[in-house]
OpenMM code with the backbone's topology and positions (N, CA, C; nanometers):
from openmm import Vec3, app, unit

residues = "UNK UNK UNK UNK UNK UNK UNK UNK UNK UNK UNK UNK UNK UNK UNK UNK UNK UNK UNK UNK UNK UNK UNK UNK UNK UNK UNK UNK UNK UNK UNK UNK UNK UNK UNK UNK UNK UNK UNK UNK UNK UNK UNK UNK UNK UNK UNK UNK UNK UNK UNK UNK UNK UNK UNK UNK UNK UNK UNK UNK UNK UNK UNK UNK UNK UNK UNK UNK UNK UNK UNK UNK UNK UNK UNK UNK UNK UNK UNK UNK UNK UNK UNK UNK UNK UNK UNK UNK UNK UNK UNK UNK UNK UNK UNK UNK UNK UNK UNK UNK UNK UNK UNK UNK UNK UNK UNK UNK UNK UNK UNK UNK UNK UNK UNK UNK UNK UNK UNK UNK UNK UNK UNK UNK UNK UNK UNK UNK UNK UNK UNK UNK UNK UNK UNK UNK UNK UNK UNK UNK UNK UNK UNK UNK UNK UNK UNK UNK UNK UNK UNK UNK UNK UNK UNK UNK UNK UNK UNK UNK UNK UNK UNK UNK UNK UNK UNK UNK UNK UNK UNK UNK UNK UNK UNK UNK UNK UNK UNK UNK UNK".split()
positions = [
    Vec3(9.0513, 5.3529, 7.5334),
    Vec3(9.1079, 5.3293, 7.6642),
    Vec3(9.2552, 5.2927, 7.6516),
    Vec3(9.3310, 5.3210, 7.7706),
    Vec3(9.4885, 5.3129, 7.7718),
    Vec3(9.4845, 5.1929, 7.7268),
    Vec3(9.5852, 5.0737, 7.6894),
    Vec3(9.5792, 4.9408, 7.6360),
    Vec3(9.5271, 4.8881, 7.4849),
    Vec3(9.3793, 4.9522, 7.4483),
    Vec3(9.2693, 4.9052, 7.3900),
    Vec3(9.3483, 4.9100, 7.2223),
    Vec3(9.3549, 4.7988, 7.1548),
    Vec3(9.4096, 4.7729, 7.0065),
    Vec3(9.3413, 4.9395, 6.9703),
    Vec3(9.4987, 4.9856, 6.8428),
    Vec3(9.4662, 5.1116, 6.7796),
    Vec3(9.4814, 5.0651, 6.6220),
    Vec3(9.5826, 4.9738, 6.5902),
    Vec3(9.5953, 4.9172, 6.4565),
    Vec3(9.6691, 4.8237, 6.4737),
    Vec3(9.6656, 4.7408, 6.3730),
    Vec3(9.7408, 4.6350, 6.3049),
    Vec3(9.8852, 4.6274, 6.1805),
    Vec3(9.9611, 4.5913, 6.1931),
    Vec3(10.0595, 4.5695, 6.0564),
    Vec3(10.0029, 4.4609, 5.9783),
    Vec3(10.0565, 4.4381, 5.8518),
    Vec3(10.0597, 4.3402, 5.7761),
    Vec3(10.1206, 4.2121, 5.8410),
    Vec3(10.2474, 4.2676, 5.9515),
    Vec3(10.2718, 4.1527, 5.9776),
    Vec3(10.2142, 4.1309, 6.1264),
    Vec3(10.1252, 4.1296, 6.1615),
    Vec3(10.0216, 4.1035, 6.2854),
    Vec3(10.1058, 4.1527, 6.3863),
    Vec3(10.1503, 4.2507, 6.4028),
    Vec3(10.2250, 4.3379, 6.5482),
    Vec3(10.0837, 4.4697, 6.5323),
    Vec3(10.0653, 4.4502, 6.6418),
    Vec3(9.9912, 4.5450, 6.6839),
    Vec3(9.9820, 4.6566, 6.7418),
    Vec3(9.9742, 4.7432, 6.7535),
    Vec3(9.9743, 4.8485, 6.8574),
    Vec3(9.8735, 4.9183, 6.9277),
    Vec3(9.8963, 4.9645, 7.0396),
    Vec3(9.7923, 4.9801, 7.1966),
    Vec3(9.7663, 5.1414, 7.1560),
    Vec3(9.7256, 5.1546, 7.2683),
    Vec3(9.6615, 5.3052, 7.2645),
    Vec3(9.7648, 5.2908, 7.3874),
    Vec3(9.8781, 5.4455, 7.4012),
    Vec3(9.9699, 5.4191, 7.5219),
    Vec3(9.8682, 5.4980, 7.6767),
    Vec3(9.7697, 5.5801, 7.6063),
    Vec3(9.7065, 5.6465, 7.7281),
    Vec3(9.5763, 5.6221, 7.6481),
    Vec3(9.4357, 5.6726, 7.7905),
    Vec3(9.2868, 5.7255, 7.7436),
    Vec3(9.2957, 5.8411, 7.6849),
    Vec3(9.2357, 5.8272, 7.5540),
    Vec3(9.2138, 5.9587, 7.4618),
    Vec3(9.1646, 5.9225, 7.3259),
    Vec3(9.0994, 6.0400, 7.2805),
    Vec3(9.0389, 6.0095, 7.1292),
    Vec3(9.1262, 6.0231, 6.9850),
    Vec3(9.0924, 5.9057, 6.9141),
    Vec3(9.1952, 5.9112, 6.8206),
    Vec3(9.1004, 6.0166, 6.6924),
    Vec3(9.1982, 6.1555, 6.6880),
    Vec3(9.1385, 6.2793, 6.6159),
    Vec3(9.1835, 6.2619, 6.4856),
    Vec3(9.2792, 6.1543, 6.4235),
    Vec3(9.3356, 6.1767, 6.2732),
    Vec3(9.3572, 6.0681, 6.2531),
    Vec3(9.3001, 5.9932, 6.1418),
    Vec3(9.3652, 5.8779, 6.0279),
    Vec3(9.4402, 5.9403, 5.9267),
    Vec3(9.5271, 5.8908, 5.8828),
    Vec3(9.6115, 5.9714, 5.7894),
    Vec3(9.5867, 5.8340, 5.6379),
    Vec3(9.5854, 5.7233, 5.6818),
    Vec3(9.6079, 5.6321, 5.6044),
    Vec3(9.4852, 5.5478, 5.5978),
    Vec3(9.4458, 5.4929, 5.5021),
    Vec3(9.3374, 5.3625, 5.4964),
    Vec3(9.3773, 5.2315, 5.4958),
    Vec3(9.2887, 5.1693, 5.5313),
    Vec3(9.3270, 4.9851, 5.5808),
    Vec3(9.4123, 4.9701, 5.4006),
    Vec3(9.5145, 4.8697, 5.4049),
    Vec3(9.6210, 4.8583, 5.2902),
    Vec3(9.7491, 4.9371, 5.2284),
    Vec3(9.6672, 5.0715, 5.2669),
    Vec3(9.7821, 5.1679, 5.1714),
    Vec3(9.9081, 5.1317, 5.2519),
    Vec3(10.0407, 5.1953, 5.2046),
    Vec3(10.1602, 5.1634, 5.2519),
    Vec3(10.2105, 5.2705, 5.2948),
    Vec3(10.2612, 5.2667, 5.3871),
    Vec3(10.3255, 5.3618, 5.5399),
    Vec3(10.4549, 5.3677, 5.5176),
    Vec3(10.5152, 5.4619, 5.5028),
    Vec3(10.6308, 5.4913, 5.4956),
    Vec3(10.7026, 5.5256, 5.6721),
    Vec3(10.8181, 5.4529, 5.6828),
    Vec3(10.8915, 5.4436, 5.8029),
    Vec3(10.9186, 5.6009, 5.8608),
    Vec3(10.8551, 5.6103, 5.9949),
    Vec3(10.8543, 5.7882, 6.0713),
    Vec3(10.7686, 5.8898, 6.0146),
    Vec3(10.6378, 5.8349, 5.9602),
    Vec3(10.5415, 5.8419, 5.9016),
    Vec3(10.4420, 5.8434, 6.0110),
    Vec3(10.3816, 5.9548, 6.0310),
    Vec3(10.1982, 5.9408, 6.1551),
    Vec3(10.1269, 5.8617, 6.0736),
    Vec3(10.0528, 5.8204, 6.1695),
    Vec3(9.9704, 5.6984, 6.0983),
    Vec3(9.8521, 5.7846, 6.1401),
    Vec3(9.8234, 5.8168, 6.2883),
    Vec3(9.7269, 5.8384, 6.3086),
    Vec3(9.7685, 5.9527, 6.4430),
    Vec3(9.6800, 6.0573, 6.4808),
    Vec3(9.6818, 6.1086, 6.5962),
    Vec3(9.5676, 6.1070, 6.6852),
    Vec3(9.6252, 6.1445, 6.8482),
    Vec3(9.5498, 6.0677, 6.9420),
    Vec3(9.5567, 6.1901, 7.0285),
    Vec3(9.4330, 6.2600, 7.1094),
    Vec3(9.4558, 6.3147, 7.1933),
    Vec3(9.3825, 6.2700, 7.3322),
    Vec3(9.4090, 6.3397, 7.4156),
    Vec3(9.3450, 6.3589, 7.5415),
    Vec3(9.2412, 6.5003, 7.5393),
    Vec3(9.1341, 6.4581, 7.5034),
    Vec3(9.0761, 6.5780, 7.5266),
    Vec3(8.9967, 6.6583, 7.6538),
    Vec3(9.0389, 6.5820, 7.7543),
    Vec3(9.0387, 6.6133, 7.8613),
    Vec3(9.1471, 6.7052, 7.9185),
    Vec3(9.2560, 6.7333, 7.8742),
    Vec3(9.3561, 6.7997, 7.9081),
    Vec3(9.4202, 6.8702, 7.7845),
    Vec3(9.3343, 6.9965, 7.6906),
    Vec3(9.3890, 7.0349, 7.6294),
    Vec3(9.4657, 7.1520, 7.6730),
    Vec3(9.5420, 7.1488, 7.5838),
    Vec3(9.6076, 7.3173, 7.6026),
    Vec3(9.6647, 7.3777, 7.4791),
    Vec3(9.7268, 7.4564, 7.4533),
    Vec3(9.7649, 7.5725, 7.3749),
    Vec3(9.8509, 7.5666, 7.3440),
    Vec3(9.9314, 7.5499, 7.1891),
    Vec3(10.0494, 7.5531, 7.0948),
    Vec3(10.0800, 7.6677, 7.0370),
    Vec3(10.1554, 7.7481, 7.0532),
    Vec3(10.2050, 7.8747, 7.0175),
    Vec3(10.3346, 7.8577, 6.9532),
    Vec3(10.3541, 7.8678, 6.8477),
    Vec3(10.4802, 7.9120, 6.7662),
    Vec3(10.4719, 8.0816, 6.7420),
    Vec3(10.6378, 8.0897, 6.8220),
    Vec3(10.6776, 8.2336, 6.8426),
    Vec3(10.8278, 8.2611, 6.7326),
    Vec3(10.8468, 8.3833, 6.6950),
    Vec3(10.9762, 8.4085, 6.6701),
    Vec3(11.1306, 8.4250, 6.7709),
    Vec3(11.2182, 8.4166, 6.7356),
    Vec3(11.3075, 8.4305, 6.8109),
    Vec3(11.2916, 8.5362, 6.9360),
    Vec3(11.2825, 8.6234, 6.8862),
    Vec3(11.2991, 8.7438, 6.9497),
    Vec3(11.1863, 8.7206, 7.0707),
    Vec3(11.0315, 8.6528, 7.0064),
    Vec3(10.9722, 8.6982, 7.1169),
    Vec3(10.9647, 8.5536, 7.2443),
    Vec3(11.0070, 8.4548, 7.1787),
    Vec3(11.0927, 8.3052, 7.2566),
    Vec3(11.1481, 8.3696, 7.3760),
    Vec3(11.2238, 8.4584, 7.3254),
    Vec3(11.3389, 8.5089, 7.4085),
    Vec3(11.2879, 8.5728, 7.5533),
    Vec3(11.1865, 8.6705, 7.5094),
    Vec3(11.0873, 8.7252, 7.6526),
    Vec3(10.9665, 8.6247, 7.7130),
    Vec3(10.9576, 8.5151, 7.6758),
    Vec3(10.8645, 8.4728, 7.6837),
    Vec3(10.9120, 8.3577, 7.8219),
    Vec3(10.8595, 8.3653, 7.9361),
    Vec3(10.9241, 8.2541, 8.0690),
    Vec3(10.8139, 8.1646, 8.0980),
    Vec3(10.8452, 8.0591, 8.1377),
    Vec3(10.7646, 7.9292, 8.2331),
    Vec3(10.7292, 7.9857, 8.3063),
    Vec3(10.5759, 8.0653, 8.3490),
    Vec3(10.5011, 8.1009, 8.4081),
    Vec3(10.3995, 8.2198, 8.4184),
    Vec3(10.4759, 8.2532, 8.2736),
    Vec3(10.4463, 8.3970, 8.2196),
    Vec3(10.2585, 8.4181, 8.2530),
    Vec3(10.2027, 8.5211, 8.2684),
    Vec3(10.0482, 8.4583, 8.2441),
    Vec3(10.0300, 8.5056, 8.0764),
    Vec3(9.8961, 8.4107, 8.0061),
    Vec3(9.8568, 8.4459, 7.8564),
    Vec3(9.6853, 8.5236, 7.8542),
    Vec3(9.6686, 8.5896, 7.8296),
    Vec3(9.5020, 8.5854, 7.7623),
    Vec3(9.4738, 8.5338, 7.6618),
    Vec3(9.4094, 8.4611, 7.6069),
    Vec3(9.3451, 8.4054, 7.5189),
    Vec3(9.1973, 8.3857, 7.4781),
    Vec3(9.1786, 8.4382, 7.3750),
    Vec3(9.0150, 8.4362, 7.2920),
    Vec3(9.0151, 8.3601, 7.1963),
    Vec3(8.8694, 8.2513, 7.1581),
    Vec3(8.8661, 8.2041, 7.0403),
    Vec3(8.7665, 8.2086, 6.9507),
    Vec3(8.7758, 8.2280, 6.7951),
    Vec3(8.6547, 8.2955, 6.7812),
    Vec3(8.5548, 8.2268, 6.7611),
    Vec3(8.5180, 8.1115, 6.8192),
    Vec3(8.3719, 8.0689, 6.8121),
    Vec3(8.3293, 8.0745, 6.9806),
    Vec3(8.4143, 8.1599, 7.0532),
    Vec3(8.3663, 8.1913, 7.1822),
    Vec3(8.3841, 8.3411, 7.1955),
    Vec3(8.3893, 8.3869, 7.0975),
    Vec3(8.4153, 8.5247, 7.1013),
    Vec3(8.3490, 8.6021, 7.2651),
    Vec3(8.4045, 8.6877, 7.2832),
    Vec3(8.3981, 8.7749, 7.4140),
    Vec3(8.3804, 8.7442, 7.5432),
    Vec3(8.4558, 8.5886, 7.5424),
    Vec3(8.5231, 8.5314, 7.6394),
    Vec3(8.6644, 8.5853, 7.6653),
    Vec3(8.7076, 8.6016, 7.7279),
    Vec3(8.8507, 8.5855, 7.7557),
    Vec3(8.9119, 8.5195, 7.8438),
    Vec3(8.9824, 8.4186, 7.8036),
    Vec3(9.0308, 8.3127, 7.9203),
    Vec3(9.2130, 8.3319, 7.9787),
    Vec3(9.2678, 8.2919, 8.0809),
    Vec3(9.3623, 8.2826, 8.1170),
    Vec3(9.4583, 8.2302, 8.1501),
    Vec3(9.5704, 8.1681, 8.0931),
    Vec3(9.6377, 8.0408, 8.0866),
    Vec3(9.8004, 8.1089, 8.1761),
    Vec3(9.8491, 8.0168, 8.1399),
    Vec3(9.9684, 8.0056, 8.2392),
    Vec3(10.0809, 7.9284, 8.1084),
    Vec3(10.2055, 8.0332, 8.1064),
    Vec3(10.3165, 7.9458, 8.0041),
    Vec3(10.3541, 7.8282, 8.0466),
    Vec3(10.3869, 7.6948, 8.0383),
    Vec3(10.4334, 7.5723, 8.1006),
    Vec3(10.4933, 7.5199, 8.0361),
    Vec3(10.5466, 7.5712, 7.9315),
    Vec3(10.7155, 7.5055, 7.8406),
    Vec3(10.7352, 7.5404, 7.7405),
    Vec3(10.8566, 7.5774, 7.7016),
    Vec3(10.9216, 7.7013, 7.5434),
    Vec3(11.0543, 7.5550, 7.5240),
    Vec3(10.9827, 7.5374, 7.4104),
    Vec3(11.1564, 7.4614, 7.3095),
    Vec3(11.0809, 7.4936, 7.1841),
    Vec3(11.2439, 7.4660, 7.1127),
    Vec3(11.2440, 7.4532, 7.0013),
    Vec3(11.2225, 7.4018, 6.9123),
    Vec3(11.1955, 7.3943, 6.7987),
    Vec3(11.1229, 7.2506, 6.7256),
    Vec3(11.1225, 7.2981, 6.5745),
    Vec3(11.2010, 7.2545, 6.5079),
    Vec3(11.2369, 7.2594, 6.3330),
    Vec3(11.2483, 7.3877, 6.3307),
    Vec3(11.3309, 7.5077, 6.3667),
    Vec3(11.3543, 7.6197, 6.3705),
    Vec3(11.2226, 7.6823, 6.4314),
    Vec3(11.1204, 7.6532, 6.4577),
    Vec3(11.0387, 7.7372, 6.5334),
    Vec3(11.0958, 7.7512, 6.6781),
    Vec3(11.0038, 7.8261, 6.7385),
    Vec3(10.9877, 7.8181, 6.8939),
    Vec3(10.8493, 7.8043, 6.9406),
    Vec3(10.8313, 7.6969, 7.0145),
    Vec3(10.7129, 7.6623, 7.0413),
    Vec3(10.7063, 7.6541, 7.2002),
    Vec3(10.5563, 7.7577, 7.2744),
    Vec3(10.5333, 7.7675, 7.3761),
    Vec3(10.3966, 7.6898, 7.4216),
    Vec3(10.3652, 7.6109, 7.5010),
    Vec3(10.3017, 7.5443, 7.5468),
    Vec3(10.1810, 7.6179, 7.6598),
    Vec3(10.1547, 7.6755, 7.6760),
    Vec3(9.9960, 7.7371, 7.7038),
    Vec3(9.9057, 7.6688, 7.8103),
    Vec3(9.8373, 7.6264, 7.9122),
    Vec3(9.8000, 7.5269, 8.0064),
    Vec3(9.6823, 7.6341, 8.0457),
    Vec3(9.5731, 7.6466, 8.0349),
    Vec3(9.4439, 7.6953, 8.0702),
    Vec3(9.3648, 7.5821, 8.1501),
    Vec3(9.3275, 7.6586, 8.2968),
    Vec3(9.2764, 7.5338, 8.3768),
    Vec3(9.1496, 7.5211, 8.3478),
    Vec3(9.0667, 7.5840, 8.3353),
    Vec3(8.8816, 7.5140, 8.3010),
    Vec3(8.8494, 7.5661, 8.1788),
    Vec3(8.8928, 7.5657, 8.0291),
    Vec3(8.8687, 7.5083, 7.9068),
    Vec3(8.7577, 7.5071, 7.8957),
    Vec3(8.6948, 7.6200, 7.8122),
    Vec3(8.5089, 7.6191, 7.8423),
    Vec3(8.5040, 7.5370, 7.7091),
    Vec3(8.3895, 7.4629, 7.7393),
    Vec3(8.3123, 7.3493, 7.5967),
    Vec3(8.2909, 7.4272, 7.4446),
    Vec3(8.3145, 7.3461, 7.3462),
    Vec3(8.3220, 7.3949, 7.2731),
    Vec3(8.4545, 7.4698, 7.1417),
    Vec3(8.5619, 7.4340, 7.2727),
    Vec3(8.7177, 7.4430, 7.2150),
    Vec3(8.7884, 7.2895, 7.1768),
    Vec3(8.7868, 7.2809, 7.0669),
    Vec3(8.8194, 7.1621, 7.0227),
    Vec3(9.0056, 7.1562, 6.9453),
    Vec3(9.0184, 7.0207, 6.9187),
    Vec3(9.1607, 7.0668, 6.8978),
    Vec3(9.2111, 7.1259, 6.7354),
    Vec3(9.3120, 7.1756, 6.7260),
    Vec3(9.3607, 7.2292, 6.5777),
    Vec3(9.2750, 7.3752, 6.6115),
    Vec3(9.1645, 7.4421, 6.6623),
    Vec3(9.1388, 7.5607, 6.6380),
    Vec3(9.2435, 7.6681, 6.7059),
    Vec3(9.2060, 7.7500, 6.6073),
    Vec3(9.2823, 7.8969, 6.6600),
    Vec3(9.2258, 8.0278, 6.7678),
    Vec3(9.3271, 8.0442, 6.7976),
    Vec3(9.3147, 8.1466, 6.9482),
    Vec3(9.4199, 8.2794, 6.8745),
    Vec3(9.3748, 8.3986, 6.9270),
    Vec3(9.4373, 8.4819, 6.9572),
    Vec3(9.5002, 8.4942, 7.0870),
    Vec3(9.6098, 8.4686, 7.1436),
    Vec3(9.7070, 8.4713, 7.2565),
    Vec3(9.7617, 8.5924, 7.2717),
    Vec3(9.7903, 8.6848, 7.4248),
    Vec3(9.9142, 8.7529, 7.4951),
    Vec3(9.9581, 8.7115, 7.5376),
    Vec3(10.1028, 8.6856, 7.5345),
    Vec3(10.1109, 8.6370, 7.5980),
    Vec3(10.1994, 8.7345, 7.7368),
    Vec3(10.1697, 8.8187, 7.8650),
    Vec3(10.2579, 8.9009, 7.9303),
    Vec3(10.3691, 8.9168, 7.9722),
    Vec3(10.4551, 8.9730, 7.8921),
    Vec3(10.5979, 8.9764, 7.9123),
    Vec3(10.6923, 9.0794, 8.0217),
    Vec3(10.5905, 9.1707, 8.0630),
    Vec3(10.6415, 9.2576, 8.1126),
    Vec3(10.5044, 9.3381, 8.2045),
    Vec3(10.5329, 9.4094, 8.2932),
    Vec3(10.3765, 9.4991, 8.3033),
    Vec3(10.4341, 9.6241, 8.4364),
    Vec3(10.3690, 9.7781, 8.3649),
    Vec3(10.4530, 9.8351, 8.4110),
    Vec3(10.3081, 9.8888, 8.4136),
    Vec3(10.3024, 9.9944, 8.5391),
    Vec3(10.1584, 10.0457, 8.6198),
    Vec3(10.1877, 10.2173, 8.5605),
    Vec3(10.1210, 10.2500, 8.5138),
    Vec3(10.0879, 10.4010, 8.4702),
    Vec3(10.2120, 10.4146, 8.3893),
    Vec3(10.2118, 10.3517, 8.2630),
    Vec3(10.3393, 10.3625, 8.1810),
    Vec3(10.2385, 10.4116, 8.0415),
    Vec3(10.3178, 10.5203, 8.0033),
    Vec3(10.2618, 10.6112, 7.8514),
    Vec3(10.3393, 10.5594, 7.7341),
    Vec3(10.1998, 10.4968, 7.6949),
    Vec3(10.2491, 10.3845, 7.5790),
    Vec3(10.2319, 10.5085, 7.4234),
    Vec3(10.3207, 10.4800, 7.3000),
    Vec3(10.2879, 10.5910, 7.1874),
    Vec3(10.2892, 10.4677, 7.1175),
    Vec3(10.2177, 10.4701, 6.9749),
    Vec3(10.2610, 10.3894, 6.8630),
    Vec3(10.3815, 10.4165, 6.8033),
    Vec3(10.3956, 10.3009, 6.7389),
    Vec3(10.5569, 10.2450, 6.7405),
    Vec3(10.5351, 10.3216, 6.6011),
    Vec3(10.4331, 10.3516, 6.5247),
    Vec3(10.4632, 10.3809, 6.4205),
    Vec3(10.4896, 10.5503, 6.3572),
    Vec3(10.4937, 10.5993, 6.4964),
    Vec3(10.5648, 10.7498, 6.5229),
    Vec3(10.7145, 10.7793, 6.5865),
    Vec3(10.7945, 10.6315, 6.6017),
    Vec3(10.9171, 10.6508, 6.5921),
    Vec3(11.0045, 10.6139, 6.5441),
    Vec3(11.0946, 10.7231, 6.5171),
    Vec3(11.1767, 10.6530, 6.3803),
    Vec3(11.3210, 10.6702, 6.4130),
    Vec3(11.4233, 10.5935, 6.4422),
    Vec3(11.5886, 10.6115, 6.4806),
    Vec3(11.5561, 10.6369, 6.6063),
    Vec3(11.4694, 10.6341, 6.6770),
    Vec3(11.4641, 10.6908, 6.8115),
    Vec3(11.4380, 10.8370, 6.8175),
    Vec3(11.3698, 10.8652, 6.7152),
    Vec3(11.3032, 11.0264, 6.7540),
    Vec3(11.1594, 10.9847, 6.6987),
    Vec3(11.1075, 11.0880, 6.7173),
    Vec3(10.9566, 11.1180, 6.7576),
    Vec3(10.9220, 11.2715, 6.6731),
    Vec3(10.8388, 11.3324, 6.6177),
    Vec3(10.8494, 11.4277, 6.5641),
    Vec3(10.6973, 11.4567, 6.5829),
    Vec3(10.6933, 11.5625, 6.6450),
    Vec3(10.5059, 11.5986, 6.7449),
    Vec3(10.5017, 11.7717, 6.6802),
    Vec3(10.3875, 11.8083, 6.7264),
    Vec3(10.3872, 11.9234, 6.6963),
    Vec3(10.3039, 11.9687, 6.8267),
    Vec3(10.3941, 12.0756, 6.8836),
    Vec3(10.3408, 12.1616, 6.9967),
    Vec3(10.3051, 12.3053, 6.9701),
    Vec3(10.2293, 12.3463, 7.0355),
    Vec3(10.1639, 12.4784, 6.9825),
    Vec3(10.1761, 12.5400, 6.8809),
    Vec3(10.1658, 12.4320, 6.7728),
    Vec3(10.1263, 12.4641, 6.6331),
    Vec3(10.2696, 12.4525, 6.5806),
    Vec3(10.3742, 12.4220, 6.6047),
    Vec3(10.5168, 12.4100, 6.5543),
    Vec3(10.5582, 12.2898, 6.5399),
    Vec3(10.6309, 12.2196, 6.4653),
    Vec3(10.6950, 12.0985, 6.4813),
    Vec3(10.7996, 12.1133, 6.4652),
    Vec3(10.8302, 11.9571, 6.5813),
    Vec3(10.9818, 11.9735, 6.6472),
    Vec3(11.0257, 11.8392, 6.6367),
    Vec3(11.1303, 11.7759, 6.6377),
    Vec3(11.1756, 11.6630, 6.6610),
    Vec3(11.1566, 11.6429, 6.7691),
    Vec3(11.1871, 11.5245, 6.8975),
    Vec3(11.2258, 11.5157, 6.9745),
    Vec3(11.3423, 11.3241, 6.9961),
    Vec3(11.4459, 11.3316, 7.1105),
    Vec3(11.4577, 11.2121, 7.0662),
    Vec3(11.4028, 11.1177, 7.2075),
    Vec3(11.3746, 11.0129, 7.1590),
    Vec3(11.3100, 10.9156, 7.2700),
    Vec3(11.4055, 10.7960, 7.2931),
    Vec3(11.3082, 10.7345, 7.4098),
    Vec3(11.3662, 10.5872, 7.4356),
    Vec3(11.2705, 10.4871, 7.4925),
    Vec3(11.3031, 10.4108, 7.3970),
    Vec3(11.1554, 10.2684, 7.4419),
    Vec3(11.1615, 10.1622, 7.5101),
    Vec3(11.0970, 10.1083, 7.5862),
    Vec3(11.0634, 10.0036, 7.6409),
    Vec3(11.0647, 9.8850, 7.6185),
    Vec3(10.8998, 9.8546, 7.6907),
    Vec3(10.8658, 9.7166, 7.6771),
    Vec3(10.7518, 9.7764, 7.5205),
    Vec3(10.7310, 9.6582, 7.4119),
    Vec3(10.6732, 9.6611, 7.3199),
    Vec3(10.5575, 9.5710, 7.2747),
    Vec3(10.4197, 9.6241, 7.2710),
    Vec3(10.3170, 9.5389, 7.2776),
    Vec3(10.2650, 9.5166, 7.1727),
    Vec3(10.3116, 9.4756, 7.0569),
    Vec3(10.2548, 9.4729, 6.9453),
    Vec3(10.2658, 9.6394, 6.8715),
    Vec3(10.1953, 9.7250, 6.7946),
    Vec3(10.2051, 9.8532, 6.7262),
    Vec3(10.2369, 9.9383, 6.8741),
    Vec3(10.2396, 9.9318, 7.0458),
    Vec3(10.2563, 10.0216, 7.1097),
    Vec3(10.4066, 9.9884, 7.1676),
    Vec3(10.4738, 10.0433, 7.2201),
    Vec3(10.6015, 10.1023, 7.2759),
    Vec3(10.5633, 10.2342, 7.4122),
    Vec3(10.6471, 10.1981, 7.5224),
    Vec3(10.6309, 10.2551, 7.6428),
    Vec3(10.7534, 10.3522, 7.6232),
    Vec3(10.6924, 10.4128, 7.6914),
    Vec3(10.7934, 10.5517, 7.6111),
    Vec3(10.8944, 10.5848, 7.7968),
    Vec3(11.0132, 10.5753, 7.8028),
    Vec3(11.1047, 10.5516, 7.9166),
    Vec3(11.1543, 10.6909, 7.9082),
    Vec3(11.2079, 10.7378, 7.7734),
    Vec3(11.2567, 10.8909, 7.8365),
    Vec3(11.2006, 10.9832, 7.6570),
    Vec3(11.1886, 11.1186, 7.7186),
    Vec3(11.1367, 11.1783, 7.5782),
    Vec3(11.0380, 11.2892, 7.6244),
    Vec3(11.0375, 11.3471, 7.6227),
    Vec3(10.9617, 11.5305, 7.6812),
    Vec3(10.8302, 11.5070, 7.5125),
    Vec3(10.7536, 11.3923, 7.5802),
    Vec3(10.6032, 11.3804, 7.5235),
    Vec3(10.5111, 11.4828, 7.6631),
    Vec3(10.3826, 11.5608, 7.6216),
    Vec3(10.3292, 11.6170, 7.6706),
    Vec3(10.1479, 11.5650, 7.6366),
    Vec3(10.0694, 11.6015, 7.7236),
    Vec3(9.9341, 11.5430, 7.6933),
    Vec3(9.9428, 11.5862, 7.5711),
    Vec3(9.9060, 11.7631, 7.5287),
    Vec3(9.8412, 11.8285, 7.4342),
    Vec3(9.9642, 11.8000, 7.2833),
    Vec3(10.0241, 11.7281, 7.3207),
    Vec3(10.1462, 11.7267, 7.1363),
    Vec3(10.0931, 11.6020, 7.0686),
    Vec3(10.0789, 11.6356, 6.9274),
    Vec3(10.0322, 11.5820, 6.8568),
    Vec3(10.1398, 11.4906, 6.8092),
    Vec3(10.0969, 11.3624, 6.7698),
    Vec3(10.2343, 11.3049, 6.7365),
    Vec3(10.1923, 11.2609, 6.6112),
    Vec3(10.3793, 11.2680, 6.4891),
    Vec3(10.3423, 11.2066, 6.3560),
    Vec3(10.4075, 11.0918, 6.3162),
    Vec3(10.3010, 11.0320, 6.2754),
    Vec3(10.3404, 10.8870, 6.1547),
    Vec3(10.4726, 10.9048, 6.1193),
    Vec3(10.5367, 10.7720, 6.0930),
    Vec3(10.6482, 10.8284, 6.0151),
    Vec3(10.6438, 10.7346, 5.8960),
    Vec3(10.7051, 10.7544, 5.8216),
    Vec3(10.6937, 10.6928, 5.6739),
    Vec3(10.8057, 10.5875, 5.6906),
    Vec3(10.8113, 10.4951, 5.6195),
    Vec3(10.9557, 10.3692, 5.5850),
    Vec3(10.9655, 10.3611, 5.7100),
    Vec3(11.0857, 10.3238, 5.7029),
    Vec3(11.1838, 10.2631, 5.7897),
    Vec3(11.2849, 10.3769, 5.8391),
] * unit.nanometer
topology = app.Topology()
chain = topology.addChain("A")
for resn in residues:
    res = topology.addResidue(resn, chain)
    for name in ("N", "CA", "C"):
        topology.addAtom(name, app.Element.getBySymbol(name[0]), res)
């Protein structure tokens, strides 16, 4: 409970619990010695969890306060739940996005892992190709049995897919892998 003694010093200063929540980590045992800006212990609310995402720059960058996320976890496998972004900073060179899912089905506890989208963009009847058929911005397909270059231009990017914005792709052309870089 908010108030309720959490530990003691050697020299009898004590400290409270600042809110209600369960204390999830001892780091230290009664005696050992604590080094100054040192966790002693962690405390959550497990009534109000939510979602820690460390992102790279790049994807920090697309990522907004309100974005929506999907999220699966795998001891709930073929659930899929839906959260809401609710804060991006920075933190020891990461970028860390904050995640807020309103009814948290039982069974999600804290420290486990989720697979997250988080939606950055969303475009209605957009012809997505794998990213791993373009190379400098061309594309190299083969149409009625011939191959041709062609050059393209990409989009929004969903992981291995890319929305293809300009580029004379056709249903029936086969498209190829490209090797390296």
């Amino acid at each position: 409970q908010r108030g309720a003694p959490l530990l003691m010093t050697d020299s009898f200063i004590n400290f409270n619990a600042p809110f209600t929540g369960t204390v999830t980590a001892v780091y230290y045992k009664t005696g050992e010695n604590v080094l100054p800006g040192a966790p002693v212990m962690t405390m959550m609310d497990l009534k109000h969890l939510y979602i820690l995402l460390s992102l790279d720059q790049e994807s920090a960058l697309r990522t907004r306060i309100g974005q929506k996320a999907e999220l699966s976890f795998e001891s709930i496998r073929g659930q899929k739940l839906t959260g809401t972004v609710d804060k991006i900073y920075p933190s020891n060179g990461q970028f860390l996005v904050k995640v807020i899912v309103k009814d948290m089905p039982e069974g999600v506890l804290p420290e486990m892992s989720a697979d997250v989208a988080v939606e950055v963009a969303r475009r209605e009847n957009a012809l997505l190709v794998p990213m791993s058929t373009v190379k400098r911005g061309n594309m190299t397909i083969y149409r009625d049995g011939k191959k041709q270059q062609i050059s393209v231009k990409i989009g929004a990017i969903n992981g291995d897919w890319g929305e293809l914005l300009e580029g004379d792709v056709q249903p029936a052309d086969e498209l190829v892998v490209q090797n390296g870089n």
